[in-house]
VOSEDREN-750736 format. One record per residue (C-alpha): residue number from 0; residue in one letter; x, y, z. Coordinates in nm, 3 decimals. Each point is the difference from the previous one (the first is absolute). Last residue first. Example, Ala and Ser with C-alpha at 12.3 -4.5 7.8 and 13.67 -1.06 7.14 Angstrom:
residues 2
[1,'s',[1.367,-0.106,0.714]] [0,'a',[-0.137,-0.344,0.066]] 
//
This chain:
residues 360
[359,'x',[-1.227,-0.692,-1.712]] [358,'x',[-0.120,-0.377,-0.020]] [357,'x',[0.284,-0.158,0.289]] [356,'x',[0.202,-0.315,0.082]] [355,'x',[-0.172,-0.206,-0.263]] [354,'x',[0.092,-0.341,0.058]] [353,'x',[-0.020,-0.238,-0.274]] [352,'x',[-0.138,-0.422,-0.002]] [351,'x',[-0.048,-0.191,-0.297]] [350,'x',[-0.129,-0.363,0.032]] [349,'x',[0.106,-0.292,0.029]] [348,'x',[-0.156,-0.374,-0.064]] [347,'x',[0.335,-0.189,-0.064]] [346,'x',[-0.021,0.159,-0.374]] [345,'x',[-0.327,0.260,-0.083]] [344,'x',[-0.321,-0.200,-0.008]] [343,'x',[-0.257,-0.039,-0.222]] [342,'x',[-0.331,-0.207,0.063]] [341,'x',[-0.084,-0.365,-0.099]] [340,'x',[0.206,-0.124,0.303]] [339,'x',[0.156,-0.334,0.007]] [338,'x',[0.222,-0.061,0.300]] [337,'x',[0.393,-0.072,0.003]] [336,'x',[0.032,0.265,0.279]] [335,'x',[0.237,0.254,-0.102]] [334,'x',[-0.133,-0.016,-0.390]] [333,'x',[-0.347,0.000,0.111]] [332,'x',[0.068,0.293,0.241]] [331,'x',[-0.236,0.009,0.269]] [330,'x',[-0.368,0.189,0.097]] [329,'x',[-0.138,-0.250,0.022]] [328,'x',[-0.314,-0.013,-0.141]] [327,'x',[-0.031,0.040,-0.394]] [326,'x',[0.383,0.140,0.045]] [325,'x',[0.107,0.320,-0.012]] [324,'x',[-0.262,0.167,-0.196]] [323,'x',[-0.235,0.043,0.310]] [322,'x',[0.299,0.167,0.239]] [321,'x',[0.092,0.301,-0.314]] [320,'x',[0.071,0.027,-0.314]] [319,'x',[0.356,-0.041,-0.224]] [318,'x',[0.077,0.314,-0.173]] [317,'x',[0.127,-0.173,-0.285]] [316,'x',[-0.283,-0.070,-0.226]] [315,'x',[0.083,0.181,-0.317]] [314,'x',[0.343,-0.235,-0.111]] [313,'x',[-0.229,-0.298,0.113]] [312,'x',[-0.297,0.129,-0.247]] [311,'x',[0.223,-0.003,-0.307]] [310,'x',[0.130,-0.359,0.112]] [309,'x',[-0.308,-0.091,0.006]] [308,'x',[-0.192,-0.125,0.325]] [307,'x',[0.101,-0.278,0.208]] [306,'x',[-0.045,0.102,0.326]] [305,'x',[-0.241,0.311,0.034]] [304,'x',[0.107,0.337,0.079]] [303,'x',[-0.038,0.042,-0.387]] [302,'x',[-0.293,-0.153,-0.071]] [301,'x',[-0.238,0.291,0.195]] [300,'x',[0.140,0.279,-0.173]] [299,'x',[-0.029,-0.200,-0.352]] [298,'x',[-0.399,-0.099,0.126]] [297,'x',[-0.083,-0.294,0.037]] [296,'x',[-0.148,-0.231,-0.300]] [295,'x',[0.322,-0.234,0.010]] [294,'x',[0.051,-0.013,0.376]] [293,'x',[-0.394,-0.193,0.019]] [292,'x',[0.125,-0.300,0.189]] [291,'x',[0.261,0.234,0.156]] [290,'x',[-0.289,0.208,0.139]] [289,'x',[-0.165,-0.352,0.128]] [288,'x',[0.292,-0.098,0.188]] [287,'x',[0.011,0.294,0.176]] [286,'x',[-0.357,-0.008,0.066]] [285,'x',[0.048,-0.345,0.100]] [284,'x',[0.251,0.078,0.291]] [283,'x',[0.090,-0.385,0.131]] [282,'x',[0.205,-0.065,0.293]] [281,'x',[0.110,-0.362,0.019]] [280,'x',[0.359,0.124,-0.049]] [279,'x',[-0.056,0.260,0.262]] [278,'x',[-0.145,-0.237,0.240]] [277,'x',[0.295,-0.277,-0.035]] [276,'x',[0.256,0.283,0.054]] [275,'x',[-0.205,0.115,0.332]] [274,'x',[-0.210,0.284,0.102]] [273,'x',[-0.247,0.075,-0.266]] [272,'x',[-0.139,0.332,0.097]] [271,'x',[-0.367,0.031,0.100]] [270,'x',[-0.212,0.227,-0.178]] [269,'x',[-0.204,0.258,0.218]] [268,'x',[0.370,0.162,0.057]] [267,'x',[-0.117,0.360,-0.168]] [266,'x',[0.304,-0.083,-0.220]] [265,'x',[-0.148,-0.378,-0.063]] [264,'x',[-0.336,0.163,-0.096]] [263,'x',[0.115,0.226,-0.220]] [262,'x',[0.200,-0.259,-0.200]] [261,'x',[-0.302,-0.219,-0.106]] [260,'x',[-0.207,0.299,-0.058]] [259,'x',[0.335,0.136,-0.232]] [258,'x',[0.024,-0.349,-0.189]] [257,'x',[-0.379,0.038,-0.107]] [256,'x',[-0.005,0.356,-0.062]] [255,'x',[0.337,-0.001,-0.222]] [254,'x',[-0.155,-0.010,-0.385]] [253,'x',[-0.215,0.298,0.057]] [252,'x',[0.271,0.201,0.102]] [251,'x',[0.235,-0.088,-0.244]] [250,'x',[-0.098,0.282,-0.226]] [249,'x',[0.048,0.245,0.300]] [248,'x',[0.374,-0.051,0.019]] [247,'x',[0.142,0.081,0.342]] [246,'x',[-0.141,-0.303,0.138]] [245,'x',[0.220,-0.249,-0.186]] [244,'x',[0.314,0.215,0.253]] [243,'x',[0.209,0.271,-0.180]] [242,'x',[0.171,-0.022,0.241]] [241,'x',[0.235,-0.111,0.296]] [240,'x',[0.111,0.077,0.321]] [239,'x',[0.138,-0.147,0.377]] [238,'x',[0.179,0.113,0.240]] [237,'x',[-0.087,0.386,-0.080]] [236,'x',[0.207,0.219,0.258]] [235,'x',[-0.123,0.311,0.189]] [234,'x',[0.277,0.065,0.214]] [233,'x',[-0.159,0.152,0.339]] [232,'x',[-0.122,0.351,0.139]] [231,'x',[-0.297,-0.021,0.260]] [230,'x',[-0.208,0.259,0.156]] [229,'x',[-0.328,-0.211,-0.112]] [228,'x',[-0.104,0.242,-0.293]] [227,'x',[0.324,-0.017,-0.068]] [226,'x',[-0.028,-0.378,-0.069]] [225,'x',[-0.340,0.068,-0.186]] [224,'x',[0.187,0.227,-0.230]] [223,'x',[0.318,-0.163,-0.067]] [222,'x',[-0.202,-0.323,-0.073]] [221,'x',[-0.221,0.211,-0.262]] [220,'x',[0.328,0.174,-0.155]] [219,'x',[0.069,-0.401,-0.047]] [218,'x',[-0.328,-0.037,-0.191]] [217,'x',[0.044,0.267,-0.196]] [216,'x',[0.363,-0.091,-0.104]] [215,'x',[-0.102,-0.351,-0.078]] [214,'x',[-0.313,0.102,-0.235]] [213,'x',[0.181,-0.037,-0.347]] [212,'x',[0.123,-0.352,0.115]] [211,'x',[-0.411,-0.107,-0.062]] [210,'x',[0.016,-0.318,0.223]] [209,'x',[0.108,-0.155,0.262]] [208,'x',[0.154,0.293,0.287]] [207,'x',[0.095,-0.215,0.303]] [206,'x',[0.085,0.223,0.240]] [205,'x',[0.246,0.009,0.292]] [204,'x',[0.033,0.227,0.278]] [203,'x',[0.382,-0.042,0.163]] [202,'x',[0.061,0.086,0.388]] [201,'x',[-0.245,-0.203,0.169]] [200,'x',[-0.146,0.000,0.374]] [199,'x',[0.010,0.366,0.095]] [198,'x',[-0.281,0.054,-0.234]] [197,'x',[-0.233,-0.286,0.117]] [196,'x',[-0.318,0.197,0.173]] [195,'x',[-0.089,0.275,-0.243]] [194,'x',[0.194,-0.196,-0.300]] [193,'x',[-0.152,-0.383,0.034]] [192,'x',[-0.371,0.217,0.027]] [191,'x',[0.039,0.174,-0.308]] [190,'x',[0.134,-0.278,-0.139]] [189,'x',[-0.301,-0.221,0.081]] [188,'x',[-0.250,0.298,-0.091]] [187,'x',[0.160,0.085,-0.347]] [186,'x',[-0.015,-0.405,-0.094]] [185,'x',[-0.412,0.016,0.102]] [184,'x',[-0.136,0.278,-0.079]] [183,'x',[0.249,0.140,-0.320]] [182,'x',[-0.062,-0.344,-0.119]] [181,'x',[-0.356,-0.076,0.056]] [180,'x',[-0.125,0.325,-0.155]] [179,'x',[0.225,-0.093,-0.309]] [178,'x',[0.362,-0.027,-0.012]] [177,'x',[0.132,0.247,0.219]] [176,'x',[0.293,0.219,-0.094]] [175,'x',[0.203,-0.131,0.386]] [174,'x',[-0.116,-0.321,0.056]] [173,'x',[-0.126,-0.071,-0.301]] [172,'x',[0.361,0.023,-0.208]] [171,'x',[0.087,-0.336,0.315]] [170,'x',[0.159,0.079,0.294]] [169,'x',[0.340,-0.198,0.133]] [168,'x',[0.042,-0.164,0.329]] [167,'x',[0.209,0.267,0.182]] [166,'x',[0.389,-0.041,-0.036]] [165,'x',[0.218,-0.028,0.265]] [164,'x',[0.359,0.084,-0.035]] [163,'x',[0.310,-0.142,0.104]] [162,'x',[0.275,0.194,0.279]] [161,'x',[-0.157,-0.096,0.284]] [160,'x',[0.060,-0.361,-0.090]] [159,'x',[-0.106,-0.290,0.223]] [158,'x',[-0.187,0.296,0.234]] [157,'x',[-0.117,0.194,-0.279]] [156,'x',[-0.179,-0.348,-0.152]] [155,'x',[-0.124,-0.088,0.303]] [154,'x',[-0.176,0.343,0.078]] [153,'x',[-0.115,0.064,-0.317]] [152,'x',[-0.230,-0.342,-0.032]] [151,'x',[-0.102,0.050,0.316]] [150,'x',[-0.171,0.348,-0.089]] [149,'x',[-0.098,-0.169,-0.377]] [148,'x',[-0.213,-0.267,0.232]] [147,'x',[-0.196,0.278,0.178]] [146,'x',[-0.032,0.242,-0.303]] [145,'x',[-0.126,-0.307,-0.207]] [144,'x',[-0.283,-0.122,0.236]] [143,'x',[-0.097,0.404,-0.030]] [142,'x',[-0.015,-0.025,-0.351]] [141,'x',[-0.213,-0.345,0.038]] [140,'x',[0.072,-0.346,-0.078]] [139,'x',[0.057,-0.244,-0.294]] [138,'x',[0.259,0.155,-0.169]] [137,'x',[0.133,-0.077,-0.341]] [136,'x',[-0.306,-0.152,-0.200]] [135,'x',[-0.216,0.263,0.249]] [134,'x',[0.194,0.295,-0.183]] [133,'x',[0.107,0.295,0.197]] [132,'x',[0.274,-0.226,0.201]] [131,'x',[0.196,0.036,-0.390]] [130,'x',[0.312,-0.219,0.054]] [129,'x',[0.075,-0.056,0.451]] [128,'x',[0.237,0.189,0.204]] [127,'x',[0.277,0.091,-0.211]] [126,'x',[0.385,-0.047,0.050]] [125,'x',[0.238,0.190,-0.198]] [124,'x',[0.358,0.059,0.076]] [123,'x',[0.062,-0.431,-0.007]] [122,'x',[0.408,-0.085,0.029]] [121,'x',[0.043,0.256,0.311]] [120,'x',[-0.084,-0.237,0.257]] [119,'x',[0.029,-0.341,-0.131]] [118,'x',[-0.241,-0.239,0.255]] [117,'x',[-0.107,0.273,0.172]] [116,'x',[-0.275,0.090,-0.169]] [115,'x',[-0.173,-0.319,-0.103]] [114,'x',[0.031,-0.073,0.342]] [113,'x',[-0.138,0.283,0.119]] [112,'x',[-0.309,-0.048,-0.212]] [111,'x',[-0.054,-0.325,0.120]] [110,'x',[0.014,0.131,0.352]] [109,'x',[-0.227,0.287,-0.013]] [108,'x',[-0.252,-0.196,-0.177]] [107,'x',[0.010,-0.258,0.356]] [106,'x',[-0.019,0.294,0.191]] [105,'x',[-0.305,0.126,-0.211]] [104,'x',[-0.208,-0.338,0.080]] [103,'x',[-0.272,-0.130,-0.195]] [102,'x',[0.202,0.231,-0.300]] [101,'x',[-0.240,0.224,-0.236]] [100,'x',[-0.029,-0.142,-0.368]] [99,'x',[0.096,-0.066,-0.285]] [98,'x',[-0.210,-0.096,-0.276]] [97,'x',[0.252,-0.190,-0.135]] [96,'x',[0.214,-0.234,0.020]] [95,'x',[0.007,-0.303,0.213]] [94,'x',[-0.322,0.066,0.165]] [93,'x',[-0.166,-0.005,0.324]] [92,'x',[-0.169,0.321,-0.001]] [91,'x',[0.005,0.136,0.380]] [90,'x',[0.454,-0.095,-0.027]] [89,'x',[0.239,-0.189,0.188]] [88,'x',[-0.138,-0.319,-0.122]] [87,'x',[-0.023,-0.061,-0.365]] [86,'x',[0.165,0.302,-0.034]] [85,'x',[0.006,0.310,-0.244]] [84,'x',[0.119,0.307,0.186]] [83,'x',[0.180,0.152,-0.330]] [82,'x',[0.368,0.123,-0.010]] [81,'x',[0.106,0.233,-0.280]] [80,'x',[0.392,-0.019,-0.060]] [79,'x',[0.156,0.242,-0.186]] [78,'x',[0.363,-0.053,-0.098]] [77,'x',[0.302,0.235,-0.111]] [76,'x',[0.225,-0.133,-0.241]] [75,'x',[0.358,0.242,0.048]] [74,'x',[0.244,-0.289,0.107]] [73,'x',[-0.211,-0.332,-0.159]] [72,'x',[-0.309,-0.159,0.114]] [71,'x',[-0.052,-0.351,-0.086]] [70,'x',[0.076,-0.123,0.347]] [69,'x',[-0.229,0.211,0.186]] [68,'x',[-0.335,-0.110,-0.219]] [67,'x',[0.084,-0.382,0.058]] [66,'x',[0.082,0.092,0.377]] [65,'x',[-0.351,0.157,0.001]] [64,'x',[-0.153,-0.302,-0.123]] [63,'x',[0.220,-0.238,0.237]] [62,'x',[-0.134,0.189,0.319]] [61,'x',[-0.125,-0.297,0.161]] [60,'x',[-0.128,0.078,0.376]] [59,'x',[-0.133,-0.271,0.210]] [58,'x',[-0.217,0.143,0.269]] [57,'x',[-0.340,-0.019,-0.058]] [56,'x',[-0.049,-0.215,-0.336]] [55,'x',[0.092,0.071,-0.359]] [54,'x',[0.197,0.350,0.143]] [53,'x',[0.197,0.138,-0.315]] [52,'x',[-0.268,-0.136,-0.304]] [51,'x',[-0.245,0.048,0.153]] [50,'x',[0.013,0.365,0.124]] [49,'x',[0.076,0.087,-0.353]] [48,'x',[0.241,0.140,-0.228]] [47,'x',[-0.052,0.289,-0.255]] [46,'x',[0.286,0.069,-0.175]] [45,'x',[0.144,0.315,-0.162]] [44,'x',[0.324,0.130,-0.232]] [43,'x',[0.182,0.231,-0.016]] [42,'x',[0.262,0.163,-0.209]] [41,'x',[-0.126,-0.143,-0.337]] [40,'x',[0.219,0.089,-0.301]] [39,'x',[-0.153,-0.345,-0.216]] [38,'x',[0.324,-0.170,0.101]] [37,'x',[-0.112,0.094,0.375]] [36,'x',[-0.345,-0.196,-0.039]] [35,'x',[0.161,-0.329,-0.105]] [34,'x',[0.240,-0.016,0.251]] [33,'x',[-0.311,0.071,0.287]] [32,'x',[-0.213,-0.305,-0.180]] [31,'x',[0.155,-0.275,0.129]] [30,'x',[-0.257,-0.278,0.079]] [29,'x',[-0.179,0.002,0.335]] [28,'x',[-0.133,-0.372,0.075]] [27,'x',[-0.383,-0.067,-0.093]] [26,'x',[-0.307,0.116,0.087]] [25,'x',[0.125,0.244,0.264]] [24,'x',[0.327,0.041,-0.116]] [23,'x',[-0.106,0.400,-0.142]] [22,'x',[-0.379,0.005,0.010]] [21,'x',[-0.105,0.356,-0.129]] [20,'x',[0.238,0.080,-0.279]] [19,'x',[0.371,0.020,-0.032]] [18,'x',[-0.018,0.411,0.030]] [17,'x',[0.272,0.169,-0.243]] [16,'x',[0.179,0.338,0.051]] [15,'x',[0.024,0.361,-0.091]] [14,'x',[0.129,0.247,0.251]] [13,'x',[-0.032,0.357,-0.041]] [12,'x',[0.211,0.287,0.252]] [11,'x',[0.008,0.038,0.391]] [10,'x',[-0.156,-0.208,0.253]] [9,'x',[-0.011,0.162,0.350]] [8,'x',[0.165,0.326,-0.160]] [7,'x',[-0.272,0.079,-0.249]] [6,'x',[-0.283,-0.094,0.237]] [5,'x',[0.142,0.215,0.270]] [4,'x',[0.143,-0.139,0.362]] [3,'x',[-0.157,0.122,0.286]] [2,'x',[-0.345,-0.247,-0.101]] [1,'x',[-0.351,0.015,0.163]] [0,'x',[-0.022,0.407,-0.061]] 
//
């Protein structure tokens, strides 16, 4: 057993919070968002912030995105904070954003991370070691390339707070149902591998279950089983969810090839991400464009997780999809970032976030 403290006890009861999105203050200065989230009964709430953004060039630390997260919480918010190894010079992938990647030089990681850390001990409980490191958009390295920087990752974050807890980068519903031959090879393997030789180097498993919200018991019963299956016994916790997705509907199937090629291939990272404001706005997705060119013949399902569509349709389309529907590239809140996006997204770019301390 990798943990002497239980699941139940480590992190006891449900949580239900808000995540601001993928690129909090990186594209444009972190707006209050934390205020917001509480009024709606949120108890945490999640950022991802990036080795850009705290250490522009070697050296100079500027931790203003964090402190912009810190001073909006409130006695009894507790904040996640997800921190991705994007760098236009500390990183293999030069790259403000994402993919991530592994560090040119782990003692330099270890330092930004400690940093973050122990600038408020006690303030963050959660800190994660990268957003879905399963996914080539996210990660832009091996499982084993993981294990190595999630080791240093752990150790500088116990030694600023021993007393916060590290979260492994989160698996996707493939990684532990399958989803297709490629799926269950590929996603199963790089977990498989992050849990036989990383297990004493997180204390929180995370999922991200999009989709069908009829399947998230099976799928965490799945985590439980392939942790065990490891010796291990953490919190299973779901970071991020939502569903019905456009998917889920077969009749819109027909009408979503175009925009899901052009998606697959930036999630297998064989399609560049735009990596500045000016490159985001220029950023075109036709097929996108080309479905809301044609909104009024799509299909009712299809229409209503689309901007714009009837009011009838708005009241039906609430279960707001997943990475390709948040913006056409962006993956940013129009409304948080003054931007036009021809896709729907949910205020300041969140998302819903639960914990589910145990499937019995």
């Amino acid at each position: 057993m990798t943990s002497a403290v239980s699941a139940d006890e480590l992190l006891p009861g449900i949580r239900l919070g808000v995540v601001r999105g993928t690129t909090y203050g990186l594209f444009g200065r972190p707006e209050e968002f934390v205020p917001q989230a509480r009024a709606l009964g949120a108890g945490i709430v999640r950022v991802n912030i990036y080795w850009s953004q705290v250490e522009p060039e070697p050296g100079r630390f500027d931790l203003h995105v964090l402190d912009a997260l810190l001073d909006q919480l409130a006695d009894g918010d507790e904040a996640w904070v997800t921190v991705c190894a994007g760098s236009h010079w500390a990183t293999r992938r030069a790259t403000r954003w994402l993919p991530a990647s592994p560090a040119i030089d782990i003692a330099r990681y270890h330092r930004f991370v400690r940093e973050l850390a122990v600038h408020q001990p006690g303030r963050i409980r959660f800190w994660q070691c990268e957003i879905e490191p399963c996914l080539p958009l996210f990660w832009a390295g091996t499982a084993g390339d993981y294990v190595a920087q999630l080791r240093v990752f752990h150790e500088a974050v116990k030694q600023a707070d021993p007393a916060a807890l590290v979260v492994l980068g989160a698996a996707v519903p493939g990684a532990m149902l399958g989803d297709g031959p490629a799926g269950a090879r590929t996603w199963g393997r790089f977990f498989g591998e992050v849990l036989r030789d990383g297990a004493e180097h997180f204390d929180v498993f995370d999922i991200h279950p999009y989709g069908d919200p009829y399947t998230v018991p099976e799928l965490v019963r799945a985590c439980r089983a392939q942790l065990a299956a490891h010796g291990c016994e953490k919190p299973v916790v779901a970071s991020e969810h939502s569903g019905p997705l456009p998917t889920d509907f077969p009749d819109n199937l027909p009408h979503l090839a175009d925009v899901l090629a052009v998606h697959q291939q930036q999630f297998l990272g064989k399609a560049p991400m735009p990596d500045t404001l000016e490159e985001i706005e220029a950023a075109a997705d036709a097929p996108v464009v080309e479905l809301y060119q044609r909104m009024a013949e799509l299909p009712p399902t299809l229409q209503m997780f689309m901007n714009g569509c009837a009011p009838e349709l708005e009241a039906h389309g609430t279960g707001w999809p997943a990475g390709m529907w948040w913006c056409a590239r962006c993956s940013r809140s129009p409304r948080a970032s003054g931007a036009t996006c021809t896709t729907r997204s949910p205020p300041n770019g969140s998302s819903i976030a639960t914990a589910v301390p145990r499937v019995r």
